[in-house]
py3Dmol code that shows the C-alpha trace and the ligand (Angstrom):
import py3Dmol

protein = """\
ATOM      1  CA  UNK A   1     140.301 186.236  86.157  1.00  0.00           C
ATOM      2  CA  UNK A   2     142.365 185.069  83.478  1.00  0.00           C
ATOM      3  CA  UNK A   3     143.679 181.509  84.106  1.00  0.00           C
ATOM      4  CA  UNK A   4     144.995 178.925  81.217  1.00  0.00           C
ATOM      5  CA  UNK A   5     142.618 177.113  79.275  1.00  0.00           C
ATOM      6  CA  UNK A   6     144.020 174.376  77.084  1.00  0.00           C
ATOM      7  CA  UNK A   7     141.771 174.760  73.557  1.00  0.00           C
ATOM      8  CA  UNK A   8     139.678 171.692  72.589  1.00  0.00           C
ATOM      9  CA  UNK A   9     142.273 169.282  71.562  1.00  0.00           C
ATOM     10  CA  UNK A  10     145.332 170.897  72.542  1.00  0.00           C
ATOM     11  CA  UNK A  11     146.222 169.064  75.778  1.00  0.00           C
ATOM     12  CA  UNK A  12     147.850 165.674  76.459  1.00  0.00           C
ATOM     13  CA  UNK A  13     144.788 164.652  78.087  1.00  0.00           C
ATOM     14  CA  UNK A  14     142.438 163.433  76.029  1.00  0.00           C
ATOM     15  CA  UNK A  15     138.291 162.474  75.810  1.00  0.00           C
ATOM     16  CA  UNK A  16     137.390 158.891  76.283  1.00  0.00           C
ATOM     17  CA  UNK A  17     136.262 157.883  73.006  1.00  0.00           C
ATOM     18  CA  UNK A  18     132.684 156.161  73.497  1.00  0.00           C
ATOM     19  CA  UNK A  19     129.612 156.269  72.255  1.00  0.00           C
ATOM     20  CA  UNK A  20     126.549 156.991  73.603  1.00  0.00           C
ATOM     21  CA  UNK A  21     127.911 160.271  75.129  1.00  0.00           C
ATOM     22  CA  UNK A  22     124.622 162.942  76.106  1.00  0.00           C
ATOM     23  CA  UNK A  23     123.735 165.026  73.780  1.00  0.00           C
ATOM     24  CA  UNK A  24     122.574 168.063  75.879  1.00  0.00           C
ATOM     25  CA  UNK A  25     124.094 168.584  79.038  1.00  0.00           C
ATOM     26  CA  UNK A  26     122.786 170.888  81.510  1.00  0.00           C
ATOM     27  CA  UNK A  27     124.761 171.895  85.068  1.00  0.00           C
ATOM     28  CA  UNK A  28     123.674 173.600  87.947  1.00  0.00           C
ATOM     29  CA  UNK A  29     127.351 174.968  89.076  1.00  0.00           C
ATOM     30  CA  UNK A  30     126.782 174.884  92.755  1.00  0.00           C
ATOM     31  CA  UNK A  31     129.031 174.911  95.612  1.00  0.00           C
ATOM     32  CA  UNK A  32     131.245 177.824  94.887  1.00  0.00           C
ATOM     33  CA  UNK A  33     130.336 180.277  97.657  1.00  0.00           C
ATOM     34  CA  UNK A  34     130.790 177.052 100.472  1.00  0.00           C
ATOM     35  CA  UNK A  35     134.009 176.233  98.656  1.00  0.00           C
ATOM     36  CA  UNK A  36     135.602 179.597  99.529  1.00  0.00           C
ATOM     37  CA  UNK A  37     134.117 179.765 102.600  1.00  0.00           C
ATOM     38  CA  UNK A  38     136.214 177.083 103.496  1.00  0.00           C
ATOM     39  CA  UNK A  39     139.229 178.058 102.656  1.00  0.00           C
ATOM     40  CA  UNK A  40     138.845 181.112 104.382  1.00  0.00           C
ATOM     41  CA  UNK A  41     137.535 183.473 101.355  1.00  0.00           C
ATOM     42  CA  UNK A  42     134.252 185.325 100.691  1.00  0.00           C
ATOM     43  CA  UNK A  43     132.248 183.879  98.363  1.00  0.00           C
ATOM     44  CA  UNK A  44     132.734 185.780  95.424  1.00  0.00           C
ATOM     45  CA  UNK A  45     135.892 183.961  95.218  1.00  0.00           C
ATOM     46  CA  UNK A  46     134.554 180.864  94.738  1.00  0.00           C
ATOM     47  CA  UNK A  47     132.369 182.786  91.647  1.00  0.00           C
ATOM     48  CA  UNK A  48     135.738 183.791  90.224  1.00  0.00           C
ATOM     49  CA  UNK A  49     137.363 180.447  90.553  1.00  0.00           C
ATOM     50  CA  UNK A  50     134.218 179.264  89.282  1.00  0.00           C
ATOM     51  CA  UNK A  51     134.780 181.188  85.534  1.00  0.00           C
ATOM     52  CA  UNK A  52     137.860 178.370  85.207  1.00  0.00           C
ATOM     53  CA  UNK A  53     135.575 175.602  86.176  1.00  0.00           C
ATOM     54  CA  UNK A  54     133.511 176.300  83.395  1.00  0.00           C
ATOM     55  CA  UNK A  55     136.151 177.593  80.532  1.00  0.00           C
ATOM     56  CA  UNK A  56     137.397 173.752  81.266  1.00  0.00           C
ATOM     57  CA  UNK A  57     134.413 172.084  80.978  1.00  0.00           C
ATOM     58  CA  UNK A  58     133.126 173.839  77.654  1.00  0.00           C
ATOM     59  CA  UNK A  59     136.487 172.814  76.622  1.00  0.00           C
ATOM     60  CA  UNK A  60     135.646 168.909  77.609  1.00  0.00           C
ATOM     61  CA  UNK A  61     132.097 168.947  76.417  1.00  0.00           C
ATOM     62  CA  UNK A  62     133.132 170.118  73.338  1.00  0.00           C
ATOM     63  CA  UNK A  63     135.998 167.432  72.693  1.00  0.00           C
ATOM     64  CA  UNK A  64     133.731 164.898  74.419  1.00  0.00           C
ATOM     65  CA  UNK A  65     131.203 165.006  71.675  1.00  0.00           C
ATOM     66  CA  UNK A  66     128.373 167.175  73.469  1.00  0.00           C
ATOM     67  CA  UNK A  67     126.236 169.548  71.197  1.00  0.00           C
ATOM     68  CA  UNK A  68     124.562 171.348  73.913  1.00  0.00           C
ATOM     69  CA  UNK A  69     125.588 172.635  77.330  1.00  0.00           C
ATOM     70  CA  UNK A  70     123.112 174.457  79.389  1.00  0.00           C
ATOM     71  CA  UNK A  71     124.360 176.109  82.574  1.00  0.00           C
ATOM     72  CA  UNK A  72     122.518 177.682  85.515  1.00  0.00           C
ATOM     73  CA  UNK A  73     124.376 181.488  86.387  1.00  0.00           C
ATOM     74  CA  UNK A  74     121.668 183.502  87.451  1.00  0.00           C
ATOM     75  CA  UNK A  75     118.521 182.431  88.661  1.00  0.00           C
ATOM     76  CA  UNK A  76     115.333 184.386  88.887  1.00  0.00           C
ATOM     77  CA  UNK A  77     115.645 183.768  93.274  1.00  0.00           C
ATOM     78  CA  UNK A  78     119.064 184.601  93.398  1.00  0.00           C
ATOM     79  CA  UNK A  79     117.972 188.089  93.789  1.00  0.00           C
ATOM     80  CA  UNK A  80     117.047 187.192  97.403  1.00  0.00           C
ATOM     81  CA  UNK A  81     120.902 187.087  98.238  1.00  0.00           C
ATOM     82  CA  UNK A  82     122.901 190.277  99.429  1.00  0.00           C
ATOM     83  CA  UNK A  83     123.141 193.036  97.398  1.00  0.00           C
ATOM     84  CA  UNK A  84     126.827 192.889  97.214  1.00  0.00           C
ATOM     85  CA  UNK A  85     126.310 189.117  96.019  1.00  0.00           C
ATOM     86  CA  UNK A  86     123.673 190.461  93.658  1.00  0.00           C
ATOM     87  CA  UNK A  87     125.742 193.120  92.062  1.00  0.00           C
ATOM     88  CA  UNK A  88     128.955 190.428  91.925  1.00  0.00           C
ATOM     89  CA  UNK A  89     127.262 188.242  89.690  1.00  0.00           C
ATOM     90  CA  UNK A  90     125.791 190.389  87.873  1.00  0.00           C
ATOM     91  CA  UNK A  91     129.106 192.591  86.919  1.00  0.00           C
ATOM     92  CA  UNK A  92     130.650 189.066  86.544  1.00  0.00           C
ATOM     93  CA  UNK A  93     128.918 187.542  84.711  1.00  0.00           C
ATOM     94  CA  UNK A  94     128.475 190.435  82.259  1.00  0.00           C
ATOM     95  CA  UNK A  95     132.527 190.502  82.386  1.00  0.00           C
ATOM     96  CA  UNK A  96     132.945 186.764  81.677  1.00  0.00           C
ATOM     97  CA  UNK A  97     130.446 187.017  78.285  1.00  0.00           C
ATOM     98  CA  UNK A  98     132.852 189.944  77.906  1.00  0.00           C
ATOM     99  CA  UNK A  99     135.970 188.529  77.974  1.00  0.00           C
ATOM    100  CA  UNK A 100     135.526 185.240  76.639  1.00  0.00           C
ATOM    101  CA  UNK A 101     133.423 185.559  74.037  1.00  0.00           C
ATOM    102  CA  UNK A 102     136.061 185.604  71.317  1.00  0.00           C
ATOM    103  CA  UNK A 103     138.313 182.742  72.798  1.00  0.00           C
ATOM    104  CA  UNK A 104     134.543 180.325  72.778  1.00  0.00           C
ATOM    105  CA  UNK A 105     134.279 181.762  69.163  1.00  0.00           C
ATOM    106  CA  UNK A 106     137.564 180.346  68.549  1.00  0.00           C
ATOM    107  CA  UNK A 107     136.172 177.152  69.855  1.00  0.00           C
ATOM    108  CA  UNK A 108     133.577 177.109  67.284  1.00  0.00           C
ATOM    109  CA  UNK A 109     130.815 177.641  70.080  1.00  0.00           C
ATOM    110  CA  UNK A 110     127.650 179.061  69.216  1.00  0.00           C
ATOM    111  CA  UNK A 111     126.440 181.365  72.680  1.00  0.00           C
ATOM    112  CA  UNK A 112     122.723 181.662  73.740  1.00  0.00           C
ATOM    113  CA  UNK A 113     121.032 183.606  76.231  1.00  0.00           C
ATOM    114  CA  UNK A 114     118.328 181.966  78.151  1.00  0.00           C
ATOM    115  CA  UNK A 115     116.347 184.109  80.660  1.00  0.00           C
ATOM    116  CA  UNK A 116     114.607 186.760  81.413  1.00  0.00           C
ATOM    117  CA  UNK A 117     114.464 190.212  80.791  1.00  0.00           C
ATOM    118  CA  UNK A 118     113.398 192.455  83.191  1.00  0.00           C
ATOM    119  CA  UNK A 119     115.338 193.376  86.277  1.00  0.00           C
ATOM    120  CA  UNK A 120     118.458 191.623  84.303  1.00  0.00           C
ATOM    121  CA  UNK A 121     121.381 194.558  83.944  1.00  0.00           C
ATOM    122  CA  UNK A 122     121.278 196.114  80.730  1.00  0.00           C
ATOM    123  CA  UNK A 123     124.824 195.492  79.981  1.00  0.00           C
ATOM    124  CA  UNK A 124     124.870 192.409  80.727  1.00  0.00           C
ATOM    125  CA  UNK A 125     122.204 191.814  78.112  1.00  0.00           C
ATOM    126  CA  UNK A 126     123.887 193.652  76.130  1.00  0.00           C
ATOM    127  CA  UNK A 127     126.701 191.354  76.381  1.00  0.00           C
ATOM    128  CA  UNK A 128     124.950 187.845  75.833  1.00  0.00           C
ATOM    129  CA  UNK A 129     123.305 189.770  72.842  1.00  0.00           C
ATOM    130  CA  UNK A 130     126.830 190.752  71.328  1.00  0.00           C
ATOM    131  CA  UNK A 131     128.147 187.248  71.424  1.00  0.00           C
ATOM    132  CA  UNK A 132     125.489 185.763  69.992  1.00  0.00           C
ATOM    133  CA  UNK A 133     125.760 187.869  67.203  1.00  0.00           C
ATOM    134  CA  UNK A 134     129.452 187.283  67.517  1.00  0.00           C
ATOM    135  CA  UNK A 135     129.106 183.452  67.435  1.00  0.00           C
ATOM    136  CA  UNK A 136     125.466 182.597  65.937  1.00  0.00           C
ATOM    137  CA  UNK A 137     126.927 180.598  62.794  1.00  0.00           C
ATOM    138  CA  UNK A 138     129.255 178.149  65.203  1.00  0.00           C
ATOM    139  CA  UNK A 139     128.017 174.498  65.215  1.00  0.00           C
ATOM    140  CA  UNK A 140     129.991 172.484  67.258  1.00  0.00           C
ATOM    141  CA  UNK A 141     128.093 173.418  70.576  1.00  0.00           C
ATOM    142  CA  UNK A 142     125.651 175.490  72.045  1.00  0.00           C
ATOM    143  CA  UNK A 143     126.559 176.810  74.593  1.00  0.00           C
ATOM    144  CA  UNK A 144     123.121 177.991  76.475  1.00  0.00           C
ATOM    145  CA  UNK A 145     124.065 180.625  79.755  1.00  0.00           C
ATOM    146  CA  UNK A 146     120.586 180.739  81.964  1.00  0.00           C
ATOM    147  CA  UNK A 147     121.134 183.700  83.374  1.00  0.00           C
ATOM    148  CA  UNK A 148     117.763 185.271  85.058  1.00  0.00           C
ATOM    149  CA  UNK A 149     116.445 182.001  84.793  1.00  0.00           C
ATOM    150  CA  UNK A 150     113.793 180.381  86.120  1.00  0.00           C
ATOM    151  CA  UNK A 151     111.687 177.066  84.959  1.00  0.00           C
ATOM    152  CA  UNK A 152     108.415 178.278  86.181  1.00  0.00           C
ATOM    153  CA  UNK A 153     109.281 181.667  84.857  1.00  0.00           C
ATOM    154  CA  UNK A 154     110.021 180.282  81.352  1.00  0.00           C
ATOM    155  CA  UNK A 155     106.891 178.066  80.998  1.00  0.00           C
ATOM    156  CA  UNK A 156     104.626 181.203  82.550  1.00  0.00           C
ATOM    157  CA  UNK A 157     106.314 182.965  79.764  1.00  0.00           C
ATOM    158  CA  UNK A 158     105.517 180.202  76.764  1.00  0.00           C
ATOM    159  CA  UNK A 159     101.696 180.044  78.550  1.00  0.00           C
ATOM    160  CA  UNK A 160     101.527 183.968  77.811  1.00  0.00           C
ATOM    161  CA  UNK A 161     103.264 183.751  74.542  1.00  0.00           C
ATOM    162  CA  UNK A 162     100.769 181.054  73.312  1.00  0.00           C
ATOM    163  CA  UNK A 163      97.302 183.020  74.420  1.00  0.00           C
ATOM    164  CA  UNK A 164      99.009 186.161  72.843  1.00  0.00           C
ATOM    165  CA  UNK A 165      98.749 183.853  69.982  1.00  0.00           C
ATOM    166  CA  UNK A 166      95.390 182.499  70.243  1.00  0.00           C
ATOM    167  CA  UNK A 167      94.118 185.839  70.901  1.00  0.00           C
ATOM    168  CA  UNK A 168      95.695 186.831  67.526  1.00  0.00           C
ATOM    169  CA  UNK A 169      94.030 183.956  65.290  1.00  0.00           C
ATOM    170  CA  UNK A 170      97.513 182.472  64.843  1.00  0.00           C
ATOM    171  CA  UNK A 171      97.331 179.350  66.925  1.00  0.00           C
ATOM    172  CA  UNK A 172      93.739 177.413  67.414  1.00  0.00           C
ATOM    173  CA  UNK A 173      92.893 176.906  71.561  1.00  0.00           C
ATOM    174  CA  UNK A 174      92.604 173.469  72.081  1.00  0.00           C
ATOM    175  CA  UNK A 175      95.093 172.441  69.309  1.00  0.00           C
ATOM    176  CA  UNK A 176      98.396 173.059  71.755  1.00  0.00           C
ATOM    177  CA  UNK A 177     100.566 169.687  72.335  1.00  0.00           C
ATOM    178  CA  UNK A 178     103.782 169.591  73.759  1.00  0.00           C
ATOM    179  CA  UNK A 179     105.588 170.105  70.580  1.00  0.00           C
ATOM    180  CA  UNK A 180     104.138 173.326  70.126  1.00  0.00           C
ATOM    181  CA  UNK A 181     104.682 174.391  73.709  1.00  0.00           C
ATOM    182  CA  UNK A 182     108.329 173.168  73.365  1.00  0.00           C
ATOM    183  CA  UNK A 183     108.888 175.750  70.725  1.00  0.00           C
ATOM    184  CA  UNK A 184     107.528 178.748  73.102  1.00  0.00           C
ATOM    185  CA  UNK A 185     110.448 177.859  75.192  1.00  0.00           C
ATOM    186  CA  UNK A 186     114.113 179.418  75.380  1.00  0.00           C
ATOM    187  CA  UNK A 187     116.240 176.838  73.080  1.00  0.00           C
ATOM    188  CA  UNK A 188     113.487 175.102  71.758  1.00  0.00           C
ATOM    189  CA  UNK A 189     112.695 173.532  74.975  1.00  0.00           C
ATOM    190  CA  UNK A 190     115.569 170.557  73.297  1.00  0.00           C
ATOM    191  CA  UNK A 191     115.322 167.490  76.034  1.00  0.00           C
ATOM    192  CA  UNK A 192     118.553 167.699  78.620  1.00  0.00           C
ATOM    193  CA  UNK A 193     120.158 164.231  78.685  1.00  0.00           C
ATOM    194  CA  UNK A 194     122.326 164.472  81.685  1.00  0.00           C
ATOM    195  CA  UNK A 195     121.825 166.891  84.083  1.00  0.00           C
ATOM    196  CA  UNK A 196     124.557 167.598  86.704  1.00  0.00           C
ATOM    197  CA  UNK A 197     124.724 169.556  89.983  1.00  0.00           C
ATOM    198  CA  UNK A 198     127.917 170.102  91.575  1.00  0.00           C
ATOM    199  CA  UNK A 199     128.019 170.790  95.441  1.00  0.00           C
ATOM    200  CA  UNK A 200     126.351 168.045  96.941  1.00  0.00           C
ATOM    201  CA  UNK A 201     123.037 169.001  97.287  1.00  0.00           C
ATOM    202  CA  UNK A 202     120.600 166.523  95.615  1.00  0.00           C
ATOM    203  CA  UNK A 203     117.591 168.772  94.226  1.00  0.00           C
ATOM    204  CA  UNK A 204     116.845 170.726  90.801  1.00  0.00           C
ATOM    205  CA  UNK A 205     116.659 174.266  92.128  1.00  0.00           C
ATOM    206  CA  UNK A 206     113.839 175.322  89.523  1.00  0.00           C
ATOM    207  CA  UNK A 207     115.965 174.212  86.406  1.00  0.00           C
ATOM    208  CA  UNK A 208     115.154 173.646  83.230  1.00  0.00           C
ATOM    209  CA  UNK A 209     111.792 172.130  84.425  1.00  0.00           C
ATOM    210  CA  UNK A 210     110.459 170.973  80.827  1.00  0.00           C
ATOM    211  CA  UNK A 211     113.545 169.989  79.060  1.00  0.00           C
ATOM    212  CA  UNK A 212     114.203 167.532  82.281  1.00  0.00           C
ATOM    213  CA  UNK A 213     111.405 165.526  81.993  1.00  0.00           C
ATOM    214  CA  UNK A 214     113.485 162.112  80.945  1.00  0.00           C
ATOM    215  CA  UNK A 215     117.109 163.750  81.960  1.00  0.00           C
ATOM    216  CA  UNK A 216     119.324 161.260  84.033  1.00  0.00           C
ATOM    217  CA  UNK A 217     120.722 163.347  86.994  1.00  0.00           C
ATOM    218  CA  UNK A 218     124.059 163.221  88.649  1.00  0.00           C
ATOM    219  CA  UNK A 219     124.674 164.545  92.343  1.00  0.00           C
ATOM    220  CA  UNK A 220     128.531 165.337  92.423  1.00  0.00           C
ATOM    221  CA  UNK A 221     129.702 166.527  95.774  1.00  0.00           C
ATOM    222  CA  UNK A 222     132.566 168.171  94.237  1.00  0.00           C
ATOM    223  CA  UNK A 223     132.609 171.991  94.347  1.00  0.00           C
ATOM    224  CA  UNK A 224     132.116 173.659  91.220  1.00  0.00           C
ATOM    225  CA  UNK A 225     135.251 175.332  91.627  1.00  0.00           C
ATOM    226  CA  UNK A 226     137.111 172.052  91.291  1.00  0.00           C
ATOM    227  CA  UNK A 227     135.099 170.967  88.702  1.00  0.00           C
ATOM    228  CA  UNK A 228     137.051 169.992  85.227  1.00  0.00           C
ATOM    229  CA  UNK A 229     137.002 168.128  81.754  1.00  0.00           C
ATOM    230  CA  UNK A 230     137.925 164.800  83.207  1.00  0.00           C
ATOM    231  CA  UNK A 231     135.364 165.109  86.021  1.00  0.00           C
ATOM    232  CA  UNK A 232     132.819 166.206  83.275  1.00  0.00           C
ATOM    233  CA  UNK A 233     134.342 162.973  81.104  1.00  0.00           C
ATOM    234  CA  UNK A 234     133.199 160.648  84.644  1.00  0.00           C
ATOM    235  CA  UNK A 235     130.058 161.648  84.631  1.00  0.00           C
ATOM    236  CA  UNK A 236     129.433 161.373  81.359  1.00  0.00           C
ATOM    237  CA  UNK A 237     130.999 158.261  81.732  1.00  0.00           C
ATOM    238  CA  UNK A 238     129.068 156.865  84.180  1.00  0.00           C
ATOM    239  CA  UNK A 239     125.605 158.414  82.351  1.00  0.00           C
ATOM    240  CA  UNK A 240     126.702 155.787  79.436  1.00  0.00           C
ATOM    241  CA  UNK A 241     126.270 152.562  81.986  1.00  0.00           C
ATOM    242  CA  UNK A 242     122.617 154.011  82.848  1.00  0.00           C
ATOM    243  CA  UNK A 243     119.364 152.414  81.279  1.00  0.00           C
ATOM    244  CA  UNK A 244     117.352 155.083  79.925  1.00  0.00           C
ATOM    245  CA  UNK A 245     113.761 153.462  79.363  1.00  0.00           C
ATOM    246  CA  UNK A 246     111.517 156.625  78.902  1.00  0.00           C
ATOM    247  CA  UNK A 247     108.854 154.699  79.841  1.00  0.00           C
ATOM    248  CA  UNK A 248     108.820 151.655  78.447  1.00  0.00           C
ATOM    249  CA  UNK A 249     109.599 147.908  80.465  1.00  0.00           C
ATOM    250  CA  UNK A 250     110.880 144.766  79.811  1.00  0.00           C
ATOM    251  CA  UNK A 251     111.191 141.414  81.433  1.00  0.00           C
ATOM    252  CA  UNK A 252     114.614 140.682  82.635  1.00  0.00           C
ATOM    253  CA  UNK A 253     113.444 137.431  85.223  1.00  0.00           C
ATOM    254  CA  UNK A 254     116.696 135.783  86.843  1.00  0.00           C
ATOM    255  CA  UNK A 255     115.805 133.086  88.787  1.00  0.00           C
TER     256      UNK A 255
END
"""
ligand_1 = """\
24
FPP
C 126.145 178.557 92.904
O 127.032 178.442 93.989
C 126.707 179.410 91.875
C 126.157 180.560 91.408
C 124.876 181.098 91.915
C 126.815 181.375 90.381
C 127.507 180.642 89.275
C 128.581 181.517 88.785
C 129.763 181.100 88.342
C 130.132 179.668 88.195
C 130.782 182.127 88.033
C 131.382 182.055 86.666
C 130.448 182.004 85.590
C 129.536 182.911 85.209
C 128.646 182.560 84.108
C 129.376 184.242 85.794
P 126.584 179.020 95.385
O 126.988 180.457 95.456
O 125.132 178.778 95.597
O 127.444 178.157 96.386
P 126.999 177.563 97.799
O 125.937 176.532 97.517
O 128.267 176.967 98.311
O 126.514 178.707 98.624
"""
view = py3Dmol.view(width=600, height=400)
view.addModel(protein, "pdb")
view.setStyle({"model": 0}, {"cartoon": {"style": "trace"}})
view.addModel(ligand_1, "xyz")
view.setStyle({"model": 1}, {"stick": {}})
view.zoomTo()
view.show()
């Protein structure tokens, strides 16, 4: 799938400039197989329409101000769909890493994997790995593809990671607090600001479990297919009118 992307900065349209845009954004790009369905097409047409949805929006994010983008490809129960789905994705996604990776280089994008290993396709590790490699001294945003992802996989994973190091005398049981724990996850475990699911279903779908804990989430029904910059700029737009309060209260009486 090829399709025009307009660089960062290179269109007539251009980013609201505000302030308090999110700082990590995470998506769960859902709706594409409905979305073909629809207009008559199998599903994996709705993936490959999907590859423009996203070249667009890493576009936006990036002019926007965001410094992290997370987005949900692969997740560790997508397995359970056909095998032909199954073996679409995977050859996709290993083809999009593939053929993009220079262009988000261009971009100044830095690429990260986050997921699991086993089962995952070789090559398509072996892609992820290649453009990190390719990109890992970019700033300007990280670009995190979950791809075998799961949130109870990845905090099983940090639990075993952390009594590996117990049991090696390099951490002290009873001395592990979140920041610590944070670190044993993909990325860091960095907080998501804004999370967004495309699609119209309202529920998290085993994302980024951890990192959500304060997130702000926003339900668009549009299909991920139709998804682009400026609909990424609304959101983000309308995250900057909510009241974050992690917690805390005030009084605000009226009457
Ligand atoms: C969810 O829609 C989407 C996916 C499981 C795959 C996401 C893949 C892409 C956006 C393709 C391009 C990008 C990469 C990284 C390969 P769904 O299939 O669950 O749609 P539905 O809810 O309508 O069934």
């Amino acid at each position: 799938m090829t399709g025009l992307i307009l660089p960062p900065g290179a269109g007539e349209l251009k980013a609201p400039q505000i302030s308090g845009v999110p700082k990590h954004v995470a998506i769960i790009m859902d709706g594409n197989g409905r979305w073909a369905n629809e207009r008559g097409l199998p599903r994996t047409e709705g993936h490959r329409q999907g590859e423009i949805a996203l070249m667009d929006t890493i576009a936006g994010a990036v002019e926007i101000g965001v410094k992290e983008l997370t987005v949900y490809a692969f997740s560790t129960e997508n397995w359970k769909r056909s095998p032909a789905e199954v073996k679409f994705l995977m050859g996709y996604s290993r083809d999009v890493i593939r053929r993009r990776a220079a262009q988000l280089h261009s971009w100044g994008v830095r690429i990260n994997w986050w997921g699991r290993r086993p089962r995952l396709w070789k090559s398509v590790i072996t892609e992820l790995e290649k453009a990190h490699q390719l990109t890992r001294e970019n700033t300007r945003l990280d670009f995190n593809m979950a791809v075998n992802y799961g949130g109870r996989a990845e905090i099983t994973d940090a639990v075993n990671q952390i009594t590996r190091e117990v049991a090696a005398g390099s951490l002290q049981a009873g001395h592990i607090t979140e920041g610590v724990f944070g670190k044993r996850l993909y990325g860091k475990g960095t907080d998501v600001d804004l999370l967004i699911r495309t699609g119209g279903e309202q529920r998290i779908s085993n994302f980024l479990l951890w990192q959500c804990a304060y997130a702000e989430f926003m339900f668009n029904p549009v299909a991920w297919p139709e998804y682009r910059r400026e609909t990424l700029w609304d959101d983000i737009l309308a995250f900057t009118g909510r009241e974050r309060r992690f917690g805390t209260a005030q009084d605000k009486v009226t009457g």
